[in-house]
C-alpha positions in Angstrom: -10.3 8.6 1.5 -6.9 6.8 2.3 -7.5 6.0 6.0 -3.9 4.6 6.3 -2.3 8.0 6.1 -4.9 9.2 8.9 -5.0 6.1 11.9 -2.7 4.8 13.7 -1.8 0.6 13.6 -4.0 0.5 16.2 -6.6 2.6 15.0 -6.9 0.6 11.7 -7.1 -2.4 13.5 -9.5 -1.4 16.0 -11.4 0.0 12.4 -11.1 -3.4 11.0 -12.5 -5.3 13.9 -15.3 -2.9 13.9 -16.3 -3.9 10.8 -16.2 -7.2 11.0 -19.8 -9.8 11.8 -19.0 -11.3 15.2 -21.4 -13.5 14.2 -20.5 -14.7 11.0 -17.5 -17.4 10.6 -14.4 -15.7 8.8 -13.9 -16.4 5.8 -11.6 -16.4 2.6 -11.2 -14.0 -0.3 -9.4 -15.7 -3.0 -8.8 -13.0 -6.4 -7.5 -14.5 -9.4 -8.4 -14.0 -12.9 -7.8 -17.2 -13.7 -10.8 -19.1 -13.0 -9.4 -22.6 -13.6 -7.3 -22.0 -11.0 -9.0 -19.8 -8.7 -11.7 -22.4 -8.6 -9.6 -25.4 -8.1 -7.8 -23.2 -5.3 -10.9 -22.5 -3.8 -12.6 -26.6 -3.4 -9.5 -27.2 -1.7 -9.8 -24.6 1.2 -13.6 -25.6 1.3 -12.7 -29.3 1.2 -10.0 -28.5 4.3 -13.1 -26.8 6.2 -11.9 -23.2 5.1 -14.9 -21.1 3.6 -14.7 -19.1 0.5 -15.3 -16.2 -1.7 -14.1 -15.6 -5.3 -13.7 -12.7 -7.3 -11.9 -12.2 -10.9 -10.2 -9.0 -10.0 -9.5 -6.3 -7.8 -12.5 -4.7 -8.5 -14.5 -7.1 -7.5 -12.6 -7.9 -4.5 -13.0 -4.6 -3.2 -16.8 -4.6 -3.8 -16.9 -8.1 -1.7 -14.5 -6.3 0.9 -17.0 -3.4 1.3 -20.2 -5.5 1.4 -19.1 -8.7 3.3 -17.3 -8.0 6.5 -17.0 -11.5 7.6 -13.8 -11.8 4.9 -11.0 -12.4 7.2 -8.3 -13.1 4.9 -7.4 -12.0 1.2 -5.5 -14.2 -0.8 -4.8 -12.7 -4.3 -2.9 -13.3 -7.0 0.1 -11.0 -8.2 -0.9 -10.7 -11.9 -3.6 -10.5 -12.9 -4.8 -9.0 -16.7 -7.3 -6.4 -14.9 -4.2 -4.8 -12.6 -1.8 -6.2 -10.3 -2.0 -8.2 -7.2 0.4 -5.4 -5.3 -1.9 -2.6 -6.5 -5.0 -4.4 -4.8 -3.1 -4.5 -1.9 -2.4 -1.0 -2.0 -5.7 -0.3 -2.0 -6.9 -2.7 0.8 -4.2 -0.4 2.9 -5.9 2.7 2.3 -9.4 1.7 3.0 -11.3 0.4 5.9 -9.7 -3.1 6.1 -6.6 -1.8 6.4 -5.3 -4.3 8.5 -6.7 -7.3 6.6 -4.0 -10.2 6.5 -3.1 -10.8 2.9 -1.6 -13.7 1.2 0.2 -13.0 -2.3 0.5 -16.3 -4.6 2.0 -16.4 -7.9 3.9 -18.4 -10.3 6.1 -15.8 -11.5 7.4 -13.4 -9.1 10.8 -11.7 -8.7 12.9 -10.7 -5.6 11.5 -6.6 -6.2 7.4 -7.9 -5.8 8.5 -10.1 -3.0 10.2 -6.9 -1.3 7.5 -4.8 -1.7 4.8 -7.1 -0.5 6.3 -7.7 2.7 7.1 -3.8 2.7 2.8 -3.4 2.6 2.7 -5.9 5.6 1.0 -9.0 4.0 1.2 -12.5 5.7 3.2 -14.5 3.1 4.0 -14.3 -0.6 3.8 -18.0 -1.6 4.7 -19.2 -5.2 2.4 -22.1 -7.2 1.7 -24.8 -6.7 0.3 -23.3 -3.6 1.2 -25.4 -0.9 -2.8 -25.8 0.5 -1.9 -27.3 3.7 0.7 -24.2 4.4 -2.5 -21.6 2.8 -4.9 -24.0 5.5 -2.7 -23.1 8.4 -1.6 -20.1 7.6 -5.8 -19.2 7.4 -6.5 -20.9 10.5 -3.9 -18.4 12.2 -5.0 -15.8 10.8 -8.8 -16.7 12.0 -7.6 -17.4 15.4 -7.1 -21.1 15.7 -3.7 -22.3 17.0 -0.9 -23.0 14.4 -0.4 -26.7 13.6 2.5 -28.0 15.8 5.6 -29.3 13.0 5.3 -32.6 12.9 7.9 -34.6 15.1 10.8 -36.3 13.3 10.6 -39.9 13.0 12.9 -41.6 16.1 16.3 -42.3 15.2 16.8 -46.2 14.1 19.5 -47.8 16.0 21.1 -50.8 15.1 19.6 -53.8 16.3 21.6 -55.1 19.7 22.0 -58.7 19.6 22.0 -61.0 22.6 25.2 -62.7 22.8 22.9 -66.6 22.5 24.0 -68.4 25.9 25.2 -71.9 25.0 23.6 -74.4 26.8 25.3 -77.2 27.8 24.1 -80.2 28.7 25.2 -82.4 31.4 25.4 -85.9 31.3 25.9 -87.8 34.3 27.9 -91.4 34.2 
């Protein structure tokens, strides 16, 4: 059943928060077929405090999707040798998670999969080397925490002002 042709924004939202564990702390859903990378990928979001699921393809993802609510975020990479990154996607649209915020990574996209990601409403198409501080804070938005403020610009340097030295002069009396 494709849901997404059925409900409203709203509705699918409202869907996806119905599904959810309030309990459970959100968590990650990172799909690549590359398990080198999807591995290495996946102890740095736990090593920034970010929990984590893996799968190896879409397939699997949508299992995980179905089975563990808590998932709060899908990050998933564009090609994969099972299917493609977009058609996952396309899937997640028309099923109950609907509204789940999506990340795309890849290390060879071109301008048409970056058009027609953003066209299906995911969070960010980001190209490797992932940037993990950008995935970190782009997973704590997405879980609720506030974004991390830029960091402030060093202060200008200004040339040092030097103090015209006072002469002393000495006074000697006759």
């Amino acid at each position: 059943m494709s849901y997404g042709d059925l409900l409203t924004d709203a509705e699918l939202q409202a869907l996806d928060e119905i599904m959810r564990v309030p309990s459970a702390p959100p968590s990650v859903l990172l799909v690549d077929d590359d398990e080198a990378g999807r591995d290495a990928l996946a102890d740095q979001l736990v090593s920034q405090g970010i929990p984590c699921i893996t799968a190896d393809s879409g397939e699997q993802a949508l299992a995980l999707l179905v089975t563990r609510p808590s998932i709060g975020l899908m990050i998933t990479e564009l090609h994969m040798q099972c299917g493609s990154g977009l058609e996952l996607v396309r899937q997640v649209r028309q099923s109950a998670r609907a509204s789940l915020p999506v990340v795309i990574i890849s290390a060879h996209a071109d301008v048409e999969d970056a058009i027609e990601a953003m066209h299906m409403k995911v969070v960010d198409f980001l190209l490797k080397p992932v940037d993990v501080n950008r995935l970190v804070n782009l997973a704590d938005i997405e879980f609720g925490a506030p974004p991390e403020p830029p960091k402030a610009p060093p202060p200008p340097v200004r040339p040092r002002q030097t103090k015209a030295k006072a002469k002393v002069i000495a006074l000697k009396s006759a």
